[in-house]
Structures are given as structure tokens and as C-alpha cells.
C-alpha positions as CSV (number, residue, x, y, z in Angstrom):
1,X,25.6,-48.5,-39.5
2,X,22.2,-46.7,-40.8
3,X,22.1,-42.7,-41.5
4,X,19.2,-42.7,-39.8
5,X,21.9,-44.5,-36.6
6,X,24.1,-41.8,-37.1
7,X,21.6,-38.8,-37.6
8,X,20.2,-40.1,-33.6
9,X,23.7,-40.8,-32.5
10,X,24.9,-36.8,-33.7
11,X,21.7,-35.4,-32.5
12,X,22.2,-37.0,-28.8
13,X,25.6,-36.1,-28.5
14,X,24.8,-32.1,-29.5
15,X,22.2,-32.1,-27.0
16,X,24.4,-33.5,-24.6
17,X,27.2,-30.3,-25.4
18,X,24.6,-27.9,-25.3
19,X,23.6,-29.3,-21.8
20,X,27.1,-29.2,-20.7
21,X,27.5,-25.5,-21.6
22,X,24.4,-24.6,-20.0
23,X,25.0,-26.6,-16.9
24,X,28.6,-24.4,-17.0
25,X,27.6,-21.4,-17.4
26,X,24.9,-21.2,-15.0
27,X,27.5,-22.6,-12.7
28,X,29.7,-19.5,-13.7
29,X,26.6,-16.9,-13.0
30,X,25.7,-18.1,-9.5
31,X,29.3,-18.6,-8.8
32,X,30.2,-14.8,-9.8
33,X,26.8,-13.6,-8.2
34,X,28.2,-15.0,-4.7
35,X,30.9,-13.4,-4.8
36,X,30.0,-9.7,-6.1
37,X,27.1,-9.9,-3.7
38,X,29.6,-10.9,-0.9
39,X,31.9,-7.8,-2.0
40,X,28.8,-5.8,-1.7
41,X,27.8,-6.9,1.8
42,X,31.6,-6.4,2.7
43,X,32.5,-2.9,1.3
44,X,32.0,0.4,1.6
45,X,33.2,3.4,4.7
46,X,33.1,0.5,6.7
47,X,34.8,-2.5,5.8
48,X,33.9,-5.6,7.2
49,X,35.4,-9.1,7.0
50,X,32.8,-11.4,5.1
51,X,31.7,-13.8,8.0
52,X,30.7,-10.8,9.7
53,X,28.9,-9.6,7.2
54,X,27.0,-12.8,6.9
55,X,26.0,-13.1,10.7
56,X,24.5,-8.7,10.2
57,X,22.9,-10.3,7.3
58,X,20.6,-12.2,9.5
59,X,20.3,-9.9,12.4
60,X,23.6,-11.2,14.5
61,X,27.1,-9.1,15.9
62,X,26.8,-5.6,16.4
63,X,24.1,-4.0,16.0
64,X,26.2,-1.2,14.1
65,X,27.4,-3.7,11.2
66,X,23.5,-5.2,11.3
67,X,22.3,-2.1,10.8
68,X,24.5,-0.9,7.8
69,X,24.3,-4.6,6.1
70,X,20.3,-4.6,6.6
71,X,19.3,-1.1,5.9
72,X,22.0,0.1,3.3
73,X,23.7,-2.5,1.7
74,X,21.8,-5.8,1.1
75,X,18.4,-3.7,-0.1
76,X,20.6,-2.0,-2.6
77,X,22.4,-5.2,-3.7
78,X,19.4,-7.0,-4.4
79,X,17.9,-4.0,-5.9
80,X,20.3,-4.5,-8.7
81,X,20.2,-8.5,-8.7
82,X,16.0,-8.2,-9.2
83,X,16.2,-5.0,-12.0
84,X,19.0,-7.0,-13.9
85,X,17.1,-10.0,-13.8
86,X,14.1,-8.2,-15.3
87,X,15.9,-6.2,-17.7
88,X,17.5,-8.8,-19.1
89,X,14.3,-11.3,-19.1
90,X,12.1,-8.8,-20.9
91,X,15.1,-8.4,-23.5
92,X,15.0,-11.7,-23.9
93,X,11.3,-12.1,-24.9
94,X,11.2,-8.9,-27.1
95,X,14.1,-10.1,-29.6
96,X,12.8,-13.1,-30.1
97,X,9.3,-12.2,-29.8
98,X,10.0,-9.1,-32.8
99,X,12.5,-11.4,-34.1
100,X,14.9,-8.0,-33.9
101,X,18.5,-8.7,-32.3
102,X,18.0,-4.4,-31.2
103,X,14.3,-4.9,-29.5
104,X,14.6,-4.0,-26.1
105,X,12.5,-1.8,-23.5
106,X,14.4,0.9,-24.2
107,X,13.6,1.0,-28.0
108,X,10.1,-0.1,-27.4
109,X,9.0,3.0,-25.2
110,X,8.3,1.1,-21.9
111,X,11.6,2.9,-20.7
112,X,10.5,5.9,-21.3
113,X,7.1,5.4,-19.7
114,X,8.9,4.5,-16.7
115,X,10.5,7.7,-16.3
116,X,7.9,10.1,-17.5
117,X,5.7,8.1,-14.6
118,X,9.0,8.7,-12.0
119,X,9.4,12.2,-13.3
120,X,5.5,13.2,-12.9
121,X,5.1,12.3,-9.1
122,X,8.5,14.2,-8.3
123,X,7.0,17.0,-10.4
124,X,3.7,16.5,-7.9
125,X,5.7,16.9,-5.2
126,X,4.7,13.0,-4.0
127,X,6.7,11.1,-1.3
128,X,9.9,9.8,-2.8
129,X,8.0,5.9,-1.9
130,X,5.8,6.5,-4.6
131,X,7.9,6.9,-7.1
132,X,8.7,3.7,-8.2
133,X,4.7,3.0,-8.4
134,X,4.6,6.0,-11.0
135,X,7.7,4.4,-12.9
136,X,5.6,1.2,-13.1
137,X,2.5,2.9,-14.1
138,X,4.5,5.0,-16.3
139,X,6.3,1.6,-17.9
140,X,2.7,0.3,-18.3
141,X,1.1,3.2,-20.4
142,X,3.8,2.8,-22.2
143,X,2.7,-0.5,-23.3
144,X,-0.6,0.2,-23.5
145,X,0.1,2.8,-26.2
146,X,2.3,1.0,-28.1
147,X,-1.0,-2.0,-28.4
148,X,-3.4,0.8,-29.3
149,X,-1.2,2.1,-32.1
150,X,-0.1,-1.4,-33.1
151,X,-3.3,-3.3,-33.3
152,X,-4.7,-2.6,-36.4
153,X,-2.0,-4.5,-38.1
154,X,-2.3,-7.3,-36.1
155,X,0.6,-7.0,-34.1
156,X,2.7,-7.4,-37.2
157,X,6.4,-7.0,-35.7
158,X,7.4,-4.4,-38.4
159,X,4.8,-2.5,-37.0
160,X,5.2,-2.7,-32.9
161,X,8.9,-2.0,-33.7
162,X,8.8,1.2,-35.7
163,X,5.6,2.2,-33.2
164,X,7.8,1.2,-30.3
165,X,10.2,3.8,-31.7
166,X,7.6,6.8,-31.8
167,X,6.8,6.0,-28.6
168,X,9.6,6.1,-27.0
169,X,10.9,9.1,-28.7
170,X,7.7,10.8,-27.7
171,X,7.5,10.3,-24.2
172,X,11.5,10.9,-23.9
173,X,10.4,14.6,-25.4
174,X,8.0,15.0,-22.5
175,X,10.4,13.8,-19.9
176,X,13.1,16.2,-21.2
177,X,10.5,19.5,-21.5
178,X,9.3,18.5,-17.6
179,X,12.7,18.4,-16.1
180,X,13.6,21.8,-18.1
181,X,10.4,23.2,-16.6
182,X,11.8,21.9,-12.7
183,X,12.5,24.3,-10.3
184,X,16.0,23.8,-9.9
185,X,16.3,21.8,-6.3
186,X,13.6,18.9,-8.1
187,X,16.1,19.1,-11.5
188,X,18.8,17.3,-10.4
189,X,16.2,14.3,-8.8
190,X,14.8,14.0,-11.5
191,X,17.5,13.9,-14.1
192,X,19.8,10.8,-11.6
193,X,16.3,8.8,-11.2
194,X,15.8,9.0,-14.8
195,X,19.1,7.6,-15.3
196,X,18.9,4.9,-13.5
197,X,19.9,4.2,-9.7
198,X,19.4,1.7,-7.3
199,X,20.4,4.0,-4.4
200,X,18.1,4.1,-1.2
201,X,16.0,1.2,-2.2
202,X,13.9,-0.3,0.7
203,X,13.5,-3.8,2.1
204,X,9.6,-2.6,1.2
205,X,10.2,-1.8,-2.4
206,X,12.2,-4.8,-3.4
207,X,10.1,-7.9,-1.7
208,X,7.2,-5.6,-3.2
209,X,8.9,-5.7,-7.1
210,X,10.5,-8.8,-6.3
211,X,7.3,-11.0,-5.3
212,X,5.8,-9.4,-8.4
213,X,9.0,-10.1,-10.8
214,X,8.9,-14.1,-9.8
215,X,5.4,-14.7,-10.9
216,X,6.2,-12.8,-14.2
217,X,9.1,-14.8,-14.3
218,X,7.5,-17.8,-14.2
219,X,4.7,-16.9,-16.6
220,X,7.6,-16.0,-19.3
221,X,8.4,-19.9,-18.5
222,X,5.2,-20.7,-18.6
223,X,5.2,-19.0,-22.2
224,X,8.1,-20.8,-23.8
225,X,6.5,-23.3,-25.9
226,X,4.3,-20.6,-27.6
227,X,7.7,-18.2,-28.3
228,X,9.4,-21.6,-29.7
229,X,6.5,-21.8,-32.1
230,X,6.5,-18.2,-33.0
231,X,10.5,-18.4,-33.6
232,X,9.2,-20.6,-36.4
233,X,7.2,-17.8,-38.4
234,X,3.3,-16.8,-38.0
235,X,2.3,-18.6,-40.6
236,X,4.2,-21.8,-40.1
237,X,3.1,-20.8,-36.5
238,X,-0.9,-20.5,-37.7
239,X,-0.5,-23.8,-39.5
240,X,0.8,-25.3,-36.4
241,X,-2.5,-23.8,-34.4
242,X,-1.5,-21.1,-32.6
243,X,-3.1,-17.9,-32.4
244,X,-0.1,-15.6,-32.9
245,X,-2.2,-12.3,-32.1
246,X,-3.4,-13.5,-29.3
247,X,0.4,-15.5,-28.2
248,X,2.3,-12.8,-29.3
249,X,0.2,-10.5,-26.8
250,X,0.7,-12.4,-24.1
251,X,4.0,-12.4,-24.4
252,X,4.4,-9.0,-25.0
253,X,2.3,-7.7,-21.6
254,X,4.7,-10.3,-19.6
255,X,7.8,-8.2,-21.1
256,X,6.2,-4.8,-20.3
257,X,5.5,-6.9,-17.0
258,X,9.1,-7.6,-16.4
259,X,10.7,-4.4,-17.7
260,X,8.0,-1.8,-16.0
261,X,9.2,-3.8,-12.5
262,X,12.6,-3.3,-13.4
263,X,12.4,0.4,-13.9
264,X,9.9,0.9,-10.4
265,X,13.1,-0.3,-8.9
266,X,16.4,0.7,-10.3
267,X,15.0,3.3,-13.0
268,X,15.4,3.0,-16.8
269,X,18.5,1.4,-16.6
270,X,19.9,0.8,-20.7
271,X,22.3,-1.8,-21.9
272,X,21.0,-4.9,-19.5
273,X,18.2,-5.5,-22.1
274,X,19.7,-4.7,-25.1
275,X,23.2,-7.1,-24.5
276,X,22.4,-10.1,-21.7
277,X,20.5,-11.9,-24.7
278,X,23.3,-11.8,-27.2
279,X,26.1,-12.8,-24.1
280,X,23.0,-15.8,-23.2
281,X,22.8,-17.0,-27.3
282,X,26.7,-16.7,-27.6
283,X,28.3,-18.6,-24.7
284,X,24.8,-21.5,-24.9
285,X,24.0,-21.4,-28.4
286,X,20.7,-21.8,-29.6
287,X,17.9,-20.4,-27.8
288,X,16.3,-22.9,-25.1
289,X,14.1,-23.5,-22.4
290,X,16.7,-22.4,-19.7
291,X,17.7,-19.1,-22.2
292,X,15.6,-17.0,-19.8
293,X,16.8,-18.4,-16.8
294,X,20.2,-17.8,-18.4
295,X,19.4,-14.4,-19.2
296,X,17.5,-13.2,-16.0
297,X,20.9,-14.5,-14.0
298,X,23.6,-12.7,-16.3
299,X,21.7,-9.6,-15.9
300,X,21.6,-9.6,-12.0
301,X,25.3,-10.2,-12.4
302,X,25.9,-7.2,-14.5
303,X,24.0,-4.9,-13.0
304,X,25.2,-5.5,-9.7
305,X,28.8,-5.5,-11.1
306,X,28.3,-2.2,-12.8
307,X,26.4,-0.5,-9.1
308,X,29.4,-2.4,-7.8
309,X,32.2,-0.3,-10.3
310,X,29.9,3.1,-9.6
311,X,30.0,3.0,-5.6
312,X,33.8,1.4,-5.4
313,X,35.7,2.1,-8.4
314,X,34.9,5.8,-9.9
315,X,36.0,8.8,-8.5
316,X,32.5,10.7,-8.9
317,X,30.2,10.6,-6.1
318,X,26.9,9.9,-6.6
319,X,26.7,8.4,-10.0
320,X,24.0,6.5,-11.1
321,X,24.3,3.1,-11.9
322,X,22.7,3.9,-15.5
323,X,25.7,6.2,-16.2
324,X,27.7,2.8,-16.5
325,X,25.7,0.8,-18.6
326,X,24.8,3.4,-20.8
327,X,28.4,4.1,-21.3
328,X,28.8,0.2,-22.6
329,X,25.8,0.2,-24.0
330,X,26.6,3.0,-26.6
331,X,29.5,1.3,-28.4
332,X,27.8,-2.3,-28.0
333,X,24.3,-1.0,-29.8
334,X,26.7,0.6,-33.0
335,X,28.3,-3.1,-32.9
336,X,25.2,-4.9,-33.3
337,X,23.6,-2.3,-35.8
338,X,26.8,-2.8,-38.1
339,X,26.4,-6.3,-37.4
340,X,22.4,-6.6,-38.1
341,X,22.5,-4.4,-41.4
342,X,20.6,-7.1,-42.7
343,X,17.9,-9.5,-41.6
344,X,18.8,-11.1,-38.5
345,X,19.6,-15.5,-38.6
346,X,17.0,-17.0,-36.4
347,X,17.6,-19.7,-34.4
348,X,14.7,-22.1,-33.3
349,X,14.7,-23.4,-29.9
């Protein structure tokens, strides 16, 4: 038998095992994401067997369980299934796209847009339904600084990192020195929404971000050719004919996209971002085209575990769901920087 036999023969039967574990653990995610969702729907100051829950869902029993499954719990739930999906969908772009395993939203300052936006309307006095619109317009200065400072390089990923940085710690300074300045009833608002919370969410506010997170969704798709190029380098990538100015652009105003969403709805929630790429790359391998699908699932799955853990399983009231990750996300981000000291491995997919 050839090498060149054996070479196809090895290749084929790699692909096949990365297909398998894919096919598993996508299998795993919508499995997991029935059942928190169903413990969701079920739980709370009135319990309510699951089949009942399921009829309230869609308008059927009593109009006392419809009413609590419609209005309270399912927008809340699904709240925390669309943020976590775009969290963890914009991480997904940004480390590969900066080819930095720590790139996130909240490192590269759309975060902290988000919340200076969500901060200035409570500040205003605005209706509490225009909040989330100054989150995402917030999220989206955010980005547009970090292009203005950034484009005279190119877009050189040294350079939208350590911008990303200044960016974030600037607009994190003006957050901090507005809520100081709060009269004290507007303080503690501000402080929980800049935290992170999916509480109160409307039907209105998530079919509004959702609708809006689908098609960014399927642009990132769209994009992955272009990212499996730039995986390889820009200038293997410019002798390949891309524009990686240009690429790298579009990819970057699709994670803004998908993270400025996230934070109109649940707030700037950390950890998602930072983690669900590293869980996607671990348990799949490589990166593929189905990473992002990967990744937008596990992050719906964590954050609605972690609302799940702050509404059911701690004894403070009130906590925002933020309170959670952040607490994981502390002890994960020192384990990747010790991890990272040097330049990250890429993997091409």
C-alpha cells in the first residue's frame, strides 16, 4: 500500500473523529439546553410540574401559570440563551480574528461602551426600555473608537489589542466617576445593570435583539472562509488574495455586532466570551466551520445555567447574573494568562 494510500486513508478517518465529536457534543448542548430551560419554565415561588409549564408556554391552563411562564419566566430564560449565544460567538471571532487566546469584548472595550451607553440614559432619567438601545449604542462607539485609533496601522492585531485595552480602561473610568456622581436611589441601578442581569427582560426586547443577533449570526457564517484564511497569517493570507484590512474589518464590526446585542440585553456580562471558545476548541479540537455554532450554543447553556444558580441556588436576593460569571471568570483568565505567557499555537481550520 502507497503513503500517499495511507496519508488519504489517516486523513478520512480524522475527519470522520472530529465529525463524531462534534455531532456529540452538539448533541450534549441542545440536550442540557432542554433541560435547564425546562427547570427554568418550572421553578421559582410557584412550582409547576413541567407539562404544565409547557401548555402556559403556549397560552393554555390557567391563566395564572400562563401569565407567570409568559411574562416572567420564558423572556428572562431566553434573555440568557440569546446574550450567551452572542457573548460567546463574538469571543469566538476576536481570538481567532487577533489570534489572542484573552481577546474578548470585555478586553476590547465594547463592554464597556455598553455600559457607559446603559449608565448615560439612567443618568438622563430615560424610560428603563431604552436602556438596552443605549447599551448597544454605547457597545458600538466603542468599536468605532477602537477603528479610529487602530487604523493607521492597518489594523495590525498588536495594535487593536493594546488599543482595545485603552479603551476599555477609559470608558470603565467614566462609568465608575458617573455612578459616583448618582444620586443615591439611581446608584444602585446603575451599578446591578452594569454587572450584568437578565432580569425584567421583555418579549419586546428579546425578539427585537434576537431577530438582530440571527442575521449577525449568520454573517459570522457567512465569514468563515475569510477567518480560515486569516488563521493562516496576512501575508500568506495576501498571497492567497485576500484583503486582510478590509476581511479583518468585517469581521471585527460582526463581533462588535454580536457582543453590543448581547450587552443591550443581559448587560456586560464577563466570562461567556472570554471561556466558551477554549471549552469549543478543547472538547472538538481544531477550529471549524461548526466552531461558532459550537460556541454560540455553549454559551446560551452557560449563561442560562449561571441566571439559573443566581435565582435558585444563592442565598442573596437580587444578584445579577454577572456576579457569577465574573466570579469564574477571575480564576479562569489568571489560568489562561499563566498558560499564554508565550505566543499562543494556532490552529488552522
Amino acid at each position: 500500500m502507497s503513503a500517499a494510500v495511507v496519508s488519504v486513508r489517516t486523513k478520512s478517518t480524522s475527519r470522520a473523529r472530529v465529525r463524531r465529536r462534534v455531532l456529540l457534543f452538539a448533541a450534549t448542548g441542545l440536550a442540557l439546553l432542554f433541560a435547564l430551560l425546562t427547570v427554568s419554565l418550572t421553578t421559582g415561588e410557584i412550582p409547576m410540574p413541567a407539562g404544565t409549564a409547557l401548555r402556559a408556554l403556549v397560552g393554555l391552563g390557567d391563566p395564572g401559570d400562563v401569565l407567570v411562564v409568559q411574562q416572567f419566566r420564558a423572556p428572562r430564560s431566553v434573555a440568557a440563551i440569546v446574550a450567551g449565544a452572542g457573548l460567546a460567538a463574538a469571543g469566538c471571532v476576536l481570538q481567532r480574528l487577533f489570534r489572542n487566546p484573552l481577546a474578548s469584548p470585555d478586553v476590547m472595550g465594547v463592554t464597556g461602551g455598553a455600559s457607559l451607553g446603559a449608565v448615560a440614559l439612567i443618568a438622563a432619567g430615560a424610560s428603563q426600555a431604552l436602556i438596552p438601545l443605549g447599551a448597544l449604542g454605547g457597545g458600538l462607539l466603542a468599536a468605532l473608537l477602537l477603528g479610529v485609533f487602530a487604523w493607521g496601522s492597518g489594523l495590525a492585531v498588536t495594535r487593536l489589542v493594546l488599543t482595545g485595552l485603552a479603551v476599555q480602561a477609559g470608558l470603565a473610568a467614566a462609568v465608575n466617576l458617573m455612578i459616583v456622581r448618582f444620586p443615591a436611589e439611581l446608584a444602585g441601578s446603575a451599578l446591578q445593570w452594569t454587572t450584568g442581569s437578565v432580569y425584567g427582560r421583555t418579549w419586546t426586547e428579546v425578539w427585537g435583539a434576537g431577530g438582530a443577533m440571527v442575521l449577525a449570526l449568520t454573517a459570522a457564517l457567512a465569514m468563515h472562509r475569510r477567518l480560515a484564511v486569516l488563521d493562516l497569517g496576512d501575508d500568506s493570507a495576501g498571497a492567497l488574495g485576500l484583503r486582510t484590512s478590509s476581511a479583518r474589518l468585517q469581521l471585527l464590526v460582526i463581533a462588535v455586532a454580536l457582543a453590543s446585542l448581547a450587552a443591550a440585553l443581559a448587560g456586560p456580562v464577563t466570562f461567556v466570551a472570554l471561556a466558551v471558545p477554549h471549552i469549543v476548541r478543547f472538547a472538538t479540537g481544531p477550529p471549524t466551520a461548526a466552531s461558532l455554532g459550537l460556541a454560540a450554543l455553549t454559551g446560551a447553556v452557560l449563561l442560562l445555567a449561571s441566571d439559573l444558580v443566581v435565582q435558585h441556588l444563592l442565598p442573596i436576593e437580587g444578584l445579577p447574573v454577572g456576579a457569577v460569571t465574573a466570579t469564574l471568570g477571575a480564576p479562569w483568565l489568571l489560568v489562561l494568562m499563566l498558560r499564554h505567557s508565550s505566543p499562543v499555537r494556532r490552529d488552522h481550520g
